[in-house]
Short mmCIF file of the C-alpha atoms (twelve columns), coordinates in Angstrom:
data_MODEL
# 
_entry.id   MODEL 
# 
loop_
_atom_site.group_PDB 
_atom_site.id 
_atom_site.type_symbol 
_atom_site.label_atom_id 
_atom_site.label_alt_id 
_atom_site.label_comp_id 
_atom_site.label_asym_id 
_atom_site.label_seq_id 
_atom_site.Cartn_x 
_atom_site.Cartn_y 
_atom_site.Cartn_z 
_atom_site.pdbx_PDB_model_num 
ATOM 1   C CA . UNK A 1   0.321   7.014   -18.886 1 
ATOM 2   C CA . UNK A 2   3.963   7.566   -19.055 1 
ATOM 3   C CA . UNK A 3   4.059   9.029   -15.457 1 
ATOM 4   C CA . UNK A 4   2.495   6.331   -14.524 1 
ATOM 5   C CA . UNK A 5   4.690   3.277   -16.216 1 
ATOM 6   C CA . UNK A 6   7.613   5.498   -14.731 1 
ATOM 7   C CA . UNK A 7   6.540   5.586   -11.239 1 
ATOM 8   C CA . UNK A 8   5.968   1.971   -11.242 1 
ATOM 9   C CA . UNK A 9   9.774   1.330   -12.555 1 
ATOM 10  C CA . UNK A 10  10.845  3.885   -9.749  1 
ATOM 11  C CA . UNK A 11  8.855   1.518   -7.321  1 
ATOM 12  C CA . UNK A 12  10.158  -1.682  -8.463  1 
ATOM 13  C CA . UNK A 13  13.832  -0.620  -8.536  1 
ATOM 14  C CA . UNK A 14  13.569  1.212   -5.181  1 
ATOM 15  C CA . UNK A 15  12.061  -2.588  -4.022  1 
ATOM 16  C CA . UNK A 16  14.734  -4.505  -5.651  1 
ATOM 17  C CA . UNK A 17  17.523  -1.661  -4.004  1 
ATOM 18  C CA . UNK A 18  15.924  -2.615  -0.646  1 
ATOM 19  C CA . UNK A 19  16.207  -6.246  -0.943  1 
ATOM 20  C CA . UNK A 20  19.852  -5.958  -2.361  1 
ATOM 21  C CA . UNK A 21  21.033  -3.484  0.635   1 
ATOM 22  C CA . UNK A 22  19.386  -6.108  2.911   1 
ATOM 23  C CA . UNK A 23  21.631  -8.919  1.555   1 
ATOM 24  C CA . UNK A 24  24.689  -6.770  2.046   1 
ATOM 25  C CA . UNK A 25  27.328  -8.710  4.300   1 
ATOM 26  C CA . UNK A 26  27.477  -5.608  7.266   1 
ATOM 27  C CA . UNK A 27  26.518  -6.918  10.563  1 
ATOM 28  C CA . UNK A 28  23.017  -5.097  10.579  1 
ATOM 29  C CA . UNK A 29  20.069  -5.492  8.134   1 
ATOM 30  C CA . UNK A 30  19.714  -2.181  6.097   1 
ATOM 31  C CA . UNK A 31  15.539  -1.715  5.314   1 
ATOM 32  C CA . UNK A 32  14.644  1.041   3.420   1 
ATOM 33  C CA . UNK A 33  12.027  3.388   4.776   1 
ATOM 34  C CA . UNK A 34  8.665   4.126   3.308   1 
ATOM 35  C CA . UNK A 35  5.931   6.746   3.656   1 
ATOM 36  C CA . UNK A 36  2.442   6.083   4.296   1 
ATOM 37  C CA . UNK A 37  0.241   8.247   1.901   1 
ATOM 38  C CA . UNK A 38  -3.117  6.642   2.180   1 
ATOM 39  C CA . UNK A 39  -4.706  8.846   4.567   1 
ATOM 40  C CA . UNK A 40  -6.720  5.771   6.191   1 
ATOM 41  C CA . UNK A 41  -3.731  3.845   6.918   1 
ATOM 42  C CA . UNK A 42  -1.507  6.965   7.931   1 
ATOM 43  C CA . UNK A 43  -4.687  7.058   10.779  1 
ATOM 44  C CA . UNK A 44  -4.298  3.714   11.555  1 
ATOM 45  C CA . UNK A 45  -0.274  3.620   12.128  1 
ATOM 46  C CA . UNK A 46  -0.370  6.928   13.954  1 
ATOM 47  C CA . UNK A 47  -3.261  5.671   16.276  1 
ATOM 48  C CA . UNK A 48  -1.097  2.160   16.616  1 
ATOM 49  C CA . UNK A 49  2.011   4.306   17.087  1 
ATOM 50  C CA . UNK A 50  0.630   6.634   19.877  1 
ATOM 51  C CA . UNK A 51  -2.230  4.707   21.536  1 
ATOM 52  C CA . UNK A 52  -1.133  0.919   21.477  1 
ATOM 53  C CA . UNK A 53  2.418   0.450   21.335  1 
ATOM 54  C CA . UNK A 54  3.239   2.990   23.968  1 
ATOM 55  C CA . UNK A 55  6.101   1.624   25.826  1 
ATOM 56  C CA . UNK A 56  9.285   2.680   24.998  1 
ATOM 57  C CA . UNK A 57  11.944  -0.743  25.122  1 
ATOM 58  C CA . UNK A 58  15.096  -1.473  23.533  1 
ATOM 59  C CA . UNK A 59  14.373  -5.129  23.807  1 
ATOM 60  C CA . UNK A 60  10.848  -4.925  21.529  1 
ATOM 61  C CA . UNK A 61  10.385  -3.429  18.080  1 
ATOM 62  C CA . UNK A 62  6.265   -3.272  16.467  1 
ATOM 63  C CA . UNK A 63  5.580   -4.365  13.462  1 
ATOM 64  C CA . UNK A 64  3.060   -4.277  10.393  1 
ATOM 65  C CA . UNK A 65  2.821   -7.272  8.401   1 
ATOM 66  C CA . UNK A 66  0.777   -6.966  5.277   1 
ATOM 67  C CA . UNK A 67  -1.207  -10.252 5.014   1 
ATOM 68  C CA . UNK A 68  -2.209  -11.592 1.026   1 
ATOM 69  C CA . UNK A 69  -5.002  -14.529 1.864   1 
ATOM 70  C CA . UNK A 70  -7.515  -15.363 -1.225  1 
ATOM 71  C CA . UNK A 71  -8.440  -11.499 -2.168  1 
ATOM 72  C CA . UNK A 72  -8.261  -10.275 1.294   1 
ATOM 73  C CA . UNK A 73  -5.355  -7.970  2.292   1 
ATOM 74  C CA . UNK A 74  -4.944  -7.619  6.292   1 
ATOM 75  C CA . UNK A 75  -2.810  -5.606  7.622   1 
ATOM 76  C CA . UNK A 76  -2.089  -7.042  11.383  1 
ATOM 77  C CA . UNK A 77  -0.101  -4.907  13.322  1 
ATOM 78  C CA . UNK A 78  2.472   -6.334  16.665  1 
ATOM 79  C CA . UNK A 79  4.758   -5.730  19.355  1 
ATOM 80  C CA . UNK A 80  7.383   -8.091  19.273  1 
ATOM 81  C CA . UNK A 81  11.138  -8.965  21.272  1 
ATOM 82  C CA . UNK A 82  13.379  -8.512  18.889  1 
ATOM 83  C CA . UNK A 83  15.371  -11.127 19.015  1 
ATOM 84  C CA . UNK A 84  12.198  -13.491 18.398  1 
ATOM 85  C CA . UNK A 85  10.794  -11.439 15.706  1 
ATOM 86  C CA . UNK A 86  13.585  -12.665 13.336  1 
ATOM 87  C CA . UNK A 87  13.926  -16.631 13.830  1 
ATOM 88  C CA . UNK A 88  10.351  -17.430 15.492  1 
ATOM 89  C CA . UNK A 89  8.298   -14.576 13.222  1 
ATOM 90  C CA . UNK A 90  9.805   -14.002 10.127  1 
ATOM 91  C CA . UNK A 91  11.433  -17.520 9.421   1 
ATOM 92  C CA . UNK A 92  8.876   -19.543 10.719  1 
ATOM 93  C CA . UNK A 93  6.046   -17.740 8.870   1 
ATOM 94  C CA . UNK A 94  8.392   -17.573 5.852   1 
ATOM 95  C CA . UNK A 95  7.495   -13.476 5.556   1 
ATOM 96  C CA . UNK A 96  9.812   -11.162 3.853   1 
ATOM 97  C CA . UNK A 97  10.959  -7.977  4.624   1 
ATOM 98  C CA . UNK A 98  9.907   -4.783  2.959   1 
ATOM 99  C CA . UNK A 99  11.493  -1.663  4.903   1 
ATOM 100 C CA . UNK A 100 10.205  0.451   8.027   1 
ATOM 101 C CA . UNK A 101 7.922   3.470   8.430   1 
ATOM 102 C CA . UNK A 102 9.244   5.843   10.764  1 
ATOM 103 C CA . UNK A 103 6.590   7.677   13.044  1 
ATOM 104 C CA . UNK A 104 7.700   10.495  15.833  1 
ATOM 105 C CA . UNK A 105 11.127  8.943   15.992  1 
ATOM 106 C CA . UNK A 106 9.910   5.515   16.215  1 
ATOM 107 C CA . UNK A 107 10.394  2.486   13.514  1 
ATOM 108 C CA . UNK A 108 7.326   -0.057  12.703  1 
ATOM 109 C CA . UNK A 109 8.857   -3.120  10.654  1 
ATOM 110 C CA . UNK A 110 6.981   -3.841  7.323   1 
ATOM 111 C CA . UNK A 111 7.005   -7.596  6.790   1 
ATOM 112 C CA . UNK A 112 4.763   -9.356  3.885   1 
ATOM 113 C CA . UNK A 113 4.081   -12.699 2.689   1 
ATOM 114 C CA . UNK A 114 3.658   -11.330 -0.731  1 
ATOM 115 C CA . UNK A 115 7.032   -13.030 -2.326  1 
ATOM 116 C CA . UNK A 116 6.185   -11.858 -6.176  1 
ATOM 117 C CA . UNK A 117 7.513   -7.880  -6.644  1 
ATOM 118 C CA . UNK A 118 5.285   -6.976  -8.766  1 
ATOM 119 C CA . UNK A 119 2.175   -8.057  -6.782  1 
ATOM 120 C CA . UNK A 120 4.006   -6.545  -3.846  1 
ATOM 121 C CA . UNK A 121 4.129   -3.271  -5.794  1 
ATOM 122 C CA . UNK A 122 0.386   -3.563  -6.935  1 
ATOM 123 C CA . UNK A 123 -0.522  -3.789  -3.208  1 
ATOM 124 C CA . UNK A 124 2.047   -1.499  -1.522  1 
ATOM 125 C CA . UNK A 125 1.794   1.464   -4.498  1 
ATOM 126 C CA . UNK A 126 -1.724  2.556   -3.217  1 
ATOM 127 C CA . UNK A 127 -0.641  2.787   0.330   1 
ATOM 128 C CA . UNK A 128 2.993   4.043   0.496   1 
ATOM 129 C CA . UNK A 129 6.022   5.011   -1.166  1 
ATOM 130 C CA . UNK A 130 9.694   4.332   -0.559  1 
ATOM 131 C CA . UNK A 131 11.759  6.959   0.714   1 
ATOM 132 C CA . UNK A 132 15.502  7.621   0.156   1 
ATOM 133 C CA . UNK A 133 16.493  7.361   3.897   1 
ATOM 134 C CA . UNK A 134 18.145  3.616   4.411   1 
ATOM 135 C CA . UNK A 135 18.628  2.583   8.210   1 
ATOM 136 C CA . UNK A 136 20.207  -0.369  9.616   1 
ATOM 137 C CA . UNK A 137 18.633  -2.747  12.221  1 
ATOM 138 C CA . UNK A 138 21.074  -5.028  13.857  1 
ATOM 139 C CA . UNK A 139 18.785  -7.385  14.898  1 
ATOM 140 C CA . UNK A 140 17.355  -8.246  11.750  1 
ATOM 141 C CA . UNK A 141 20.885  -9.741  10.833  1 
ATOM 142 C CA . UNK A 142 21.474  -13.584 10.400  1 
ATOM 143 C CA . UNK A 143 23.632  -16.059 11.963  1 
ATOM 144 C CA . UNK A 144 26.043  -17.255 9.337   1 
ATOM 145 C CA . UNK A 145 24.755  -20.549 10.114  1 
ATOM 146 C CA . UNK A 146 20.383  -20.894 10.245  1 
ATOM 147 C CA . UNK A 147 19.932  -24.966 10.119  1 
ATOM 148 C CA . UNK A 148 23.454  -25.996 11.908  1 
ATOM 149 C CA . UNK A 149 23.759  -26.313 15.816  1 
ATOM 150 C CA . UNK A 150 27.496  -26.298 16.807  1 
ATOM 151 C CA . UNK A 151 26.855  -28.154 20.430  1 
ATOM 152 C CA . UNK A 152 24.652  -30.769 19.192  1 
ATOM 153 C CA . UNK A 153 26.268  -31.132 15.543  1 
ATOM 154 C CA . UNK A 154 22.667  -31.451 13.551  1 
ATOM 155 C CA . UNK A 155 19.918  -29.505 13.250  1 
ATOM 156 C CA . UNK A 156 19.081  -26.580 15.663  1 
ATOM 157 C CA . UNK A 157 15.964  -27.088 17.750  1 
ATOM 158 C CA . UNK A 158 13.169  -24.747 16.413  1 
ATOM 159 C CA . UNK A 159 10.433  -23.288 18.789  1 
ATOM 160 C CA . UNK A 160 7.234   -23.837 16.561  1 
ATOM 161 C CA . UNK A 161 4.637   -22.213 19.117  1 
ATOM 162 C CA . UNK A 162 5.417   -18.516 19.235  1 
ATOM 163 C CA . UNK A 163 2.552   -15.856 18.792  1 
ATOM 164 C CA . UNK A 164 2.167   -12.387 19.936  1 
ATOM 165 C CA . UNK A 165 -0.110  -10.232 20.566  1 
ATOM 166 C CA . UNK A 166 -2.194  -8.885  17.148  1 
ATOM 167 C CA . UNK A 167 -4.027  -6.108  15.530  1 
ATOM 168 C CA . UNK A 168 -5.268  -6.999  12.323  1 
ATOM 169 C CA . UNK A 169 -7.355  -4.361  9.577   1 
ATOM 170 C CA . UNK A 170 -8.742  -5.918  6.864   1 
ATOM 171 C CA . UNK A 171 -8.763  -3.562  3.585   1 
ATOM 172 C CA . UNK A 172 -11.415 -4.164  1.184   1 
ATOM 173 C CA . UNK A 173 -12.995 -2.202  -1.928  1 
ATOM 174 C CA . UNK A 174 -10.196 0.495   -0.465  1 
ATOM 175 C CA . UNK A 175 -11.865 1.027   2.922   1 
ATOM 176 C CA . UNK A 176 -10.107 -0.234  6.185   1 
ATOM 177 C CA . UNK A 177 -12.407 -2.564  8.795   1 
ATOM 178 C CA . UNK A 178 -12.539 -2.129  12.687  1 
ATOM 179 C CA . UNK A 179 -9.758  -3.989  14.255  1 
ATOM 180 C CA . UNK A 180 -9.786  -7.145  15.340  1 
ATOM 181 C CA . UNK A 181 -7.093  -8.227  17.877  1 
ATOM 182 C CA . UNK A 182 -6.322  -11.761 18.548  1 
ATOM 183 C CA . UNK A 183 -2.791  -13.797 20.254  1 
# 
């Protein structure tokens, strides 16, 4: 019982030292990196790794984004520019960022919608564990100013259409579906 009210308090300050780093003011974003222990999932990243996003580019980064809708967790898995991912992905869908995994030298981006820490921890604790490696991804870094456009003094103009390509697992009652892809 006591193992287990400590490991969550590791988990929630290891979150919370995450999101801090993140916030730093370097020029990169620095994510934390986490460990897949569920055996399922560690299948499903490796197979996602190896088998889908096989090309090797220094312009596109892939992704997991865990997925909270009613009582359905989906875990939908992308290849995305990198330079999109950040202002047409993650602000647009309003997701926040949890970390990387790293798999044979590679990074996959954790994203969630899942905005309360300790529901974050509930669904994450199962699945993976934070690591003590911290890495930094440039590209993940903000402009100093999000809403302002300089050349046209008001609001920037936002693309609102942008979807890539998806791979999306369902997990329910602790089992992983088939994969559905969609754009």
């Amino acid at each position: 019982m006591i193992a287990k009210v400590c490991s969550k308090s590791l988990f929630v300050l290891a979150i919370s030292f995450a999101l801090m780093t993140a916030c730093s003011s370097h020029n990169g974003r620095r994510l934390e990196c986490f460990e897949v222990t569920n055996r399922q999932l560690k299948a499903i990243v490796n197979t996602m790794m190896q088998q889908v996003f096989t090309e090797n580019t220094k312009d596109k980064v892939a992704v997991l984004d865990i997925v909270q809708e009613d009582s359905t967790t989906k875990f939908v898995f992308s290849f995305q520019n990198k330079h999109r991912l950040r202002e047409k992905y993650i602000a647009y869908k309003g997701r926040r960022i949890v970390g990387y995994i790293s798999q044979n030298n590679r990074d996959l981006i954790v994203l969630t919608n899942i905005h309360i820490i300790t529901k974050l921890q509930e669904t994450l604790e199962p699945l993976m564990e934070p690591t003590d490696k911290i890495k930094d991804f440039d590209f993940l870094s903000t402009d100093n100013q999000l809403y302002y456009d300089a050349e046209t003094k008001g609001w920037k103009s936002f693309e609102t259409i942008y979807e890539p390509f998806l791979v999306e697992y369902q997990l329910k009652d602790g089992h992983f579906s088939q994969p559905t892809m969609k754009r």
